[in-house]
C-alpha positions in Angstrom: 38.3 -94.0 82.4 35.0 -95.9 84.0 36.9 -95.2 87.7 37.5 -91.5 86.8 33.5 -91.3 85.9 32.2 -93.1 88.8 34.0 -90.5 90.8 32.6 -87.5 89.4 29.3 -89.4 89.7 30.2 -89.8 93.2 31.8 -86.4 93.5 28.5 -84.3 91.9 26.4 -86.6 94.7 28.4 -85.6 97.4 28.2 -82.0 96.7 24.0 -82.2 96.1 24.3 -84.3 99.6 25.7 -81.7 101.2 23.4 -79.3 100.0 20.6 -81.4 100.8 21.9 -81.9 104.3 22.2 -77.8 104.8 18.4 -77.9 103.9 17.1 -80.6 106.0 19.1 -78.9 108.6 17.7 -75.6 108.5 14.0 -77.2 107.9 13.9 -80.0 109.8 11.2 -79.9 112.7 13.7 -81.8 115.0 17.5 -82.3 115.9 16.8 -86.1 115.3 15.2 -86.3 111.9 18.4 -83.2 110.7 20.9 -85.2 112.3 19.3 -88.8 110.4 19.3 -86.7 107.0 22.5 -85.3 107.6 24.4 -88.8 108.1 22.7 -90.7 105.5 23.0 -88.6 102.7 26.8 -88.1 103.4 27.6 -91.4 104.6 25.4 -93.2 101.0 24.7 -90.3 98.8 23.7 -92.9 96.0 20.7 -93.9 98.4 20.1 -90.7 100.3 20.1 -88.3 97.7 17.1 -90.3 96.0 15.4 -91.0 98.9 15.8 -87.6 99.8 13.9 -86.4 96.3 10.9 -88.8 97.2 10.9 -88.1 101.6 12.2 -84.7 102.2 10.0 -81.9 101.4 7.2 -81.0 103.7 6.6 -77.6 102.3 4.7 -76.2 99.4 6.5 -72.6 100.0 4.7 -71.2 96.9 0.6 -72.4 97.5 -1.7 -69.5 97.5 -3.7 -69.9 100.8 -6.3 -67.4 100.0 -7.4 -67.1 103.5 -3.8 -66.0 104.4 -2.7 -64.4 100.8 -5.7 -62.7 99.4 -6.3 -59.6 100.9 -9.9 -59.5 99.0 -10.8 -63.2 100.9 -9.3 -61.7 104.3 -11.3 -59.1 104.3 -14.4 -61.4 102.7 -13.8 -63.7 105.9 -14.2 -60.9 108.2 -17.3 -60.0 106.7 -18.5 -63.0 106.9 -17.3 -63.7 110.7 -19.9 -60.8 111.2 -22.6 -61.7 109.5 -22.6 -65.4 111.2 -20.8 -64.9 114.5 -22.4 -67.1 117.2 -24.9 -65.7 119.6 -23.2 -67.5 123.0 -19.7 -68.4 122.8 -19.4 -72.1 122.7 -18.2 -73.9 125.9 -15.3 -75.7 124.0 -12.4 -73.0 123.4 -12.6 -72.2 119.5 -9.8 -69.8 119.4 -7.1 -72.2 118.6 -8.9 -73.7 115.8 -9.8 -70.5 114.5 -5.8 -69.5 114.1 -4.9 -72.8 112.6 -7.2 -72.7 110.1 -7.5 -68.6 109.2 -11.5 -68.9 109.0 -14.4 -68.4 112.1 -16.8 -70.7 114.1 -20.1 -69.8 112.4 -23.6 -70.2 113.7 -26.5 -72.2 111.5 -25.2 -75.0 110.5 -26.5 -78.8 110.6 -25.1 -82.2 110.2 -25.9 -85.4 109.5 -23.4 -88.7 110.1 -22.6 -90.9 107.6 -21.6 -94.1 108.5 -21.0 -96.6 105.4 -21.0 -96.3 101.7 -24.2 -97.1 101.2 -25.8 -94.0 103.4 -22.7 -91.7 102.1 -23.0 -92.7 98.4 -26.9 -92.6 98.6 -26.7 -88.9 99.7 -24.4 -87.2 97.4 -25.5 -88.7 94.4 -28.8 -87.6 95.1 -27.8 -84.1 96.0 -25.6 -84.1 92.5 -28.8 -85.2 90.9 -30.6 -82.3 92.5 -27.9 -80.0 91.6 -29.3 -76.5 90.5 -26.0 -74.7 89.0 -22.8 -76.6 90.0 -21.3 -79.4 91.5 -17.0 -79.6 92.8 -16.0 -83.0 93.6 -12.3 -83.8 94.7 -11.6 -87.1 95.9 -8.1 -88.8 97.4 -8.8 -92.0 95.0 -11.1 -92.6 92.5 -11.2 -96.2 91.0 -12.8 -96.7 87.5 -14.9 -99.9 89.1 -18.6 -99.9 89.4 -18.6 -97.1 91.9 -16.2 -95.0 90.1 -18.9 -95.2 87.1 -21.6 -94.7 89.3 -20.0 -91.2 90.1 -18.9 -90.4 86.2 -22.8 -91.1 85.4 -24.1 -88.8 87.5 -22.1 -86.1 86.7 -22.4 -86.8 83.4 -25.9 -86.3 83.9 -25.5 -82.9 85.9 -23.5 -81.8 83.1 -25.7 -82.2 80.6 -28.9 -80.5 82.4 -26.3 -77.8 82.3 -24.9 -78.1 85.4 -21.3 -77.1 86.1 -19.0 -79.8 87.4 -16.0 -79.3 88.4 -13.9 -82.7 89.4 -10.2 -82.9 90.5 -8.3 -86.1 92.3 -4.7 -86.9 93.5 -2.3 -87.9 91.0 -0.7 -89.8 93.3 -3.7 -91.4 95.2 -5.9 -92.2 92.0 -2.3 -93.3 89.8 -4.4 -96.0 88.5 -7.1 -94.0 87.0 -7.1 -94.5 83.2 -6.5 -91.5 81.5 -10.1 -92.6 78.9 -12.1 -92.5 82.7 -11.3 -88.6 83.0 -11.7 -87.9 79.2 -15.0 -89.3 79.0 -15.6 -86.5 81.5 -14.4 -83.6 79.9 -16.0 -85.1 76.5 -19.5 -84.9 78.4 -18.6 -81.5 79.7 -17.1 -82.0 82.8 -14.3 -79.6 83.7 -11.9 -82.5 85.2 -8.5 -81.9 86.0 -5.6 -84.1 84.2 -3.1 -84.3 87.4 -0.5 -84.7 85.3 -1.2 -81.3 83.7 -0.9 -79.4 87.3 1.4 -78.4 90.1 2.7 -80.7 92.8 3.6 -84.6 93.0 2.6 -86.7 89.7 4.0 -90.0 90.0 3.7 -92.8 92.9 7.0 -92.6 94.0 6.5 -88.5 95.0 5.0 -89.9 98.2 4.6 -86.5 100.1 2.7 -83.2 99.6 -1.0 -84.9 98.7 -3.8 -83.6 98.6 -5.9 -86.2 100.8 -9.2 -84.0 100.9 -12.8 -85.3 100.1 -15.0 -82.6 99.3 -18.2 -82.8 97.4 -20.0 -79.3 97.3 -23.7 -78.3 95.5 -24.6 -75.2 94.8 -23.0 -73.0 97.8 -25.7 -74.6 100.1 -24.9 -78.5 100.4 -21.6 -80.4 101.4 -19.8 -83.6 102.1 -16.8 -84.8 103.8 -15.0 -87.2 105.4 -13.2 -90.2 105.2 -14.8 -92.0 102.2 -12.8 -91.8 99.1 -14.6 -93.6 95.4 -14.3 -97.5 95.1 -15.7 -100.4 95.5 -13.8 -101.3 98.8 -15.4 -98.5 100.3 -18.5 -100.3 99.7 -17.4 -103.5 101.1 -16.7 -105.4 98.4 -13.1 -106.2 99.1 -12.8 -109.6 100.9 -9.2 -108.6 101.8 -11.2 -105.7 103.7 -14.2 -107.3 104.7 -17.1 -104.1 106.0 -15.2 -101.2 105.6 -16.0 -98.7 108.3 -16.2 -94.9 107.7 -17.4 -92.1 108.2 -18.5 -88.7 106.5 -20.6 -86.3 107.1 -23.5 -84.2 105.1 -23.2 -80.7 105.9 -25.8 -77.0 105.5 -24.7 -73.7 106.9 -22.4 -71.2 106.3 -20.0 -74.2 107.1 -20.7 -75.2 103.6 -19.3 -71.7 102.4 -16.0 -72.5 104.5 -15.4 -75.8 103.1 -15.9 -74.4 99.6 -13.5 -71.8 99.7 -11.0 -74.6 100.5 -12.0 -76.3 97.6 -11.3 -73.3 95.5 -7.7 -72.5 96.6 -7.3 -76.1 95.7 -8.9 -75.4 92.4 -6.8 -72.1 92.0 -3.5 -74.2 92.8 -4.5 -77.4 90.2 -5.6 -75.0 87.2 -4.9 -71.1 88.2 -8.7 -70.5 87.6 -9.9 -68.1 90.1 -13.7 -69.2 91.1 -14.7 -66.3 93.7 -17.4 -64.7 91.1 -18.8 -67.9 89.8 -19.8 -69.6 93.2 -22.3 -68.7 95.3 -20.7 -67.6 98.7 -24.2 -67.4 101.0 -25.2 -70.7 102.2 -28.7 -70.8 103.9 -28.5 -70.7 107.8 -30.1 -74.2 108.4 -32.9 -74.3 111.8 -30.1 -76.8 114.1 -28.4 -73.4 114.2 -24.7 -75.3 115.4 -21.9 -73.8 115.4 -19.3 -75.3 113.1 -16.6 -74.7 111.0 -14.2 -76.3 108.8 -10.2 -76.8 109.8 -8.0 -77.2 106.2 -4.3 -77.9 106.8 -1.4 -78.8 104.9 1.9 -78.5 103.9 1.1 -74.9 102.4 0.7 -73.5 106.1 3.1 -71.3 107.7 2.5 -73.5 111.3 2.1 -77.2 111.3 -1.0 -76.7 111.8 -2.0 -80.7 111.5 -0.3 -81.6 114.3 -1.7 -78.5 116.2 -5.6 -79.1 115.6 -5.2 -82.3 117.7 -3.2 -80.9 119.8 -5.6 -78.2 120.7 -8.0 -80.9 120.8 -6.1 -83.0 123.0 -5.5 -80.5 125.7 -8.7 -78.9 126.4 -10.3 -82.0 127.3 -11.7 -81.5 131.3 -13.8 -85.4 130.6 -12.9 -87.8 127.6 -10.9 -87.9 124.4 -12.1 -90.5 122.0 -10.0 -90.7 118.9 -10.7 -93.1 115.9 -8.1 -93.3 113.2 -6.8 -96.1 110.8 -3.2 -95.1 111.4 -1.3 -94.2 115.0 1.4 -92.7 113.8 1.9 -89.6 116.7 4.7 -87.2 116.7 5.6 -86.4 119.8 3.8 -83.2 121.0 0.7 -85.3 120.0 1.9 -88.1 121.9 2.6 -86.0 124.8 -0.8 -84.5 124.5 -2.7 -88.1 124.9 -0.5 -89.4 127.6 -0.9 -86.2 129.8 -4.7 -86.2 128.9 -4.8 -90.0 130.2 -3.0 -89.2 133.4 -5.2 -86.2 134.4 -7.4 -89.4 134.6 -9.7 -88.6 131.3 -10.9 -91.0 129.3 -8.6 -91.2 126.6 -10.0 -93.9 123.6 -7.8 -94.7 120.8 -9.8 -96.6 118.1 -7.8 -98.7 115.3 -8.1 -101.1 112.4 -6.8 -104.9 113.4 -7.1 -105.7 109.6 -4.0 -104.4 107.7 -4.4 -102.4 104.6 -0.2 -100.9 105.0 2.1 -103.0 106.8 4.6 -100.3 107.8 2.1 -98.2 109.9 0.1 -100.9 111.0 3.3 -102.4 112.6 5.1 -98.9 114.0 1.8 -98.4 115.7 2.6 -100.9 118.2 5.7 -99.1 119.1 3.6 -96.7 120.6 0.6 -98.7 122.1 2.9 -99.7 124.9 3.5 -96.0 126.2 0.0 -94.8 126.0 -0.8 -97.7 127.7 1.2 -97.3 130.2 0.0 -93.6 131.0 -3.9 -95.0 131.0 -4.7 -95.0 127.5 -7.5 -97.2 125.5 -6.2 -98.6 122.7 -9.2 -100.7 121.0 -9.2 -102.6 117.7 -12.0 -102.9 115.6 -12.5 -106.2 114.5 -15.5 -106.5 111.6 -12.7 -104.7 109.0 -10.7 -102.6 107.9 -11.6 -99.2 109.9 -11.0 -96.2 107.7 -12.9 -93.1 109.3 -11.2 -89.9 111.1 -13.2 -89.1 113.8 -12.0 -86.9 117.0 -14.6 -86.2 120.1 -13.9 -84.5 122.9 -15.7 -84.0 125.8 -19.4 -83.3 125.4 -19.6 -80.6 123.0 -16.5 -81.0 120.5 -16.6 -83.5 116.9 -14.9 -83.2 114.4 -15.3 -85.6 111.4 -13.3 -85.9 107.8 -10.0 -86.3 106.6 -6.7 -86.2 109.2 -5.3 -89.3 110.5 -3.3 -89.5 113.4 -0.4 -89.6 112.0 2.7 -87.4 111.2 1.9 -88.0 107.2 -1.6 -86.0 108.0 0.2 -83.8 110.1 2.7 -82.3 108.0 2.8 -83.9 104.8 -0.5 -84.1 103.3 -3.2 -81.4 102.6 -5.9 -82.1 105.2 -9.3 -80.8 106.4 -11.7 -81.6 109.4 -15.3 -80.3 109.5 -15.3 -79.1 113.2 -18.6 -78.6 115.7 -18.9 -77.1 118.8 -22.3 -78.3 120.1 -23.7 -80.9 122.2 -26.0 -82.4 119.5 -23.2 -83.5 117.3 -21.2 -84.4 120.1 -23.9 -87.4 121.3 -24.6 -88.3 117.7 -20.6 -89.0 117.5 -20.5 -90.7 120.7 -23.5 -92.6 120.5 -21.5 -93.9 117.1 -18.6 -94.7 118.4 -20.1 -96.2 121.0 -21.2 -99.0 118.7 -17.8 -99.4 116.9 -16.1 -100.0 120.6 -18.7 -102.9 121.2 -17.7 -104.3 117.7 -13.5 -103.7 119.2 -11.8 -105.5 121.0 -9.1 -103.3 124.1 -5.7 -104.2 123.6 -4.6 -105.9 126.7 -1.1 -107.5 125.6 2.2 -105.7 125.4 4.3 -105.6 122.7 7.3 -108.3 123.8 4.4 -110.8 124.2 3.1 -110.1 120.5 4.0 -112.5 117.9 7.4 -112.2 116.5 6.5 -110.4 113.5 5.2 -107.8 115.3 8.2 -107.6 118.4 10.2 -107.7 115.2 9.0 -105.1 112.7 7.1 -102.3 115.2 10.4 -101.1 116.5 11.8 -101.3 112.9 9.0 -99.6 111.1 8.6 -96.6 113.6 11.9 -96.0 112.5 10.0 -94.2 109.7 7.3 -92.4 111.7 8.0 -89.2 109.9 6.8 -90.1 106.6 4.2 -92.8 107.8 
């Protein structure tokens, strides 16, 4: 009887492996990763049809991408294309960004870098405390430690001046939350999403389709993003992660109108509440007058348009491409892009973490240090600690900070979204900073079969799972 179960079991696995396999065959993005599906989940359906549940999607087929699905925003974007078109053309090409994300390079915009947690923190509490009519917030991770409370109290605070805030995190990313952190929220008047109560991945083990966005906007006319997410390691106070190095930035301009429609379609997708008539959608030019915009991406786009924004990047360079990112986890278009870039003889920067904060990606990047290396690429390693910040510059008139990592997890997998400038001023502010962080690196000079065996050992093995890293 137990042998005649066990083969229905197996029986009923096969039959979802090959089901499975006809999927990840007509949606993979390469023969490789179809044919690697295709012979695990036949070959150990008791393994592959699990692992399959947790690694295989890459799509949200069913998020509403207002930009794209609304005809009411479409034509709202066009409008406002008009009313804030540039008055020059930028020198950097715009029009591939300007696909990938559905929205325009606008005029009258400012920014100002952000560079650790005191300066980020600093700034958006005080612009939540000056908060007129409402605040969103949406975080990756939010930890319920002192800076986690320093956030809930001033909400709190807006909220009871009457403000509207509006908070929503990753289930995933902020799993240990407690439950009484968001419910003293809601019982101040915070609207706070419970992540268990909406669409998409709840639980630690649903790895892919995050949302991996930071976004803090006030009013219609002020907002933040970048790579800080809400704990006290952000701060520094880690010893495992010693000064923690980021990056955001504090944006004004119609850029701020950009960056909150993105919030809303992530609003619309975590509660179905539809926020177009309760925002204000006419940000203040501000006197810079840069032109800016903001590039979402995610697994709810049609193109993989992660990938694609530094790819586009990548290969309009004429001078330099300096890229800072905590993970160096290329696909192979991207790694194509840096390699060519490098042996048009630019100067091609990659800028990493040497302190470990995940093993797997930290290791597979050295499977691909040697070949970038080998083309004329910089790989440098900051040394202070752990280096967390997404920052792409590109000649002398492209940055772009916020919340893409190089790697094929931002890419494809996780919802994404870069606040992009096309201006000179930005451009030397970026430089100027990373400028510092590469005299606080050190350049990789070894390769990898004269690394320590750990690392000759486990790069080759852990790039073996470059898709989902």
């Amino acid at each position: 009887m137990a042998a005649q179960i066990a083969l229905v079991i197996f029986a009923v696995l096969e039959a979802i492996a090959i089901w499975f396999s006809w999927r990840a065959i007509s949606s993979a993005r390469t023969s490789q990763g179809a044919v690697g599906w295709v012979i695990f989940l036949i070959a150990a359906p008791y393994a592959g049809v699990p692992l399959y549940l947790f690694l295989g999607h890459h799509k949200f087929k069913h998020y509403l991408v207002a930009r794209r699905d609304s005809e009411d925003i479409i034509e709202g974007v066009k409008t406002f294309k008009d009313a804030n078109a540039p008055a020059a053309k930028p020198s950097f090409p715009v029009e591939a960004f300007e696909k990938i994300s559905e929205l325009p390079a606008v005029r009258g915009n400012s920014m100002t870098l952000l560079v650790d947690g005191n300066a980020t923190f600093d700034a958006i509490f005080a612009a939540i405390d000056a908060a007129e009519t409402y605040v969103l917030v949406q975080f990756y991770i939010i930890h319920d430690d002192n800076l986690g409370q320093a956030l809930a109290q001033h909400l709190i605070a807006a909220a009871k001046r009457g403000v509207t805030v509006r908070v929503m995190f990753d289930a995933v990313g902020s799993t240990k939350l407690p439950h009484s952190y968001h419910q003293r929220l809601r019982e101040a008047g915070v609207q706070a999403v419970d992540p268990k109560k909406t669409r998409g991945p709840k639980n630690r083990f649903q790895i892919n389709l995050r949302n991996h966005r930071k976004t803090v906007v006030i009013d219609g006319k002020t907002g933040f993003t970048g790579g800080f997410n809400v704990g006290d390691e952000y701060m520094g106070k880690n010893p495992k992660f010693g000064d923690w190095r980021d990056t955001h930035v504090e944006l004004q301009g119609p850029v701020v109108t950009q960056l909150q429609l993105v919030f809303a379609e992530d609003w619309h997708w975590a509660t179905s509440e539809v926020l177009t008539d309760v925002l204000n959608w006419e940000a203040p030019h501000a006197p810079e007058d840069m032109t800016a915009m903001i590039v979402p991406t995610g697994p709810g786009d049609e193109m993989e348009t992660g990938a694609l924004f530094f790819f586009s990047a990548i290969s309009a360079a004429t001078r330099r491409v300096w890229i800072a990112s905590p993970y160096f986890v290329p696909d192979t278009d991207v790694l194509t892009a840096l390699k060519h870039a490098a042996l048009r003889g630019l100067d091609v920067r990659i800028l990493v973490p040497e302190v470990i904060d995940h093993k797997i990606p930290w290791l597979a990047a050295f499977a691909f240090f040697d070949e970038v290396r080998a083309a004329g690429v910089q790989v440098w390693r900051y040394q202070p600690g752990f280096m967390h910040q997404k920052v792409v510059l590109v000649d002398d008139d492209f940055a772009a900070i916020g919340t893409t990592n190089l790697d094929n997890r931002s890419f494809r997998l996780n919802f994404e979204a870069m606040a992009a400038f096309f201006d000179p001023r930005p451009a030397a502010a970026t430089a100027s900073m990373l400028e510092s962080d590469f005299e606080r690196a050190l350049l990789l000079g070894k390769k990898l079969h004269e690394q320590p065996w750990r690392i000759r050992v486990g790069a080759p093995i852990a790039r073996l799972f470059a898709p989902v890293l």
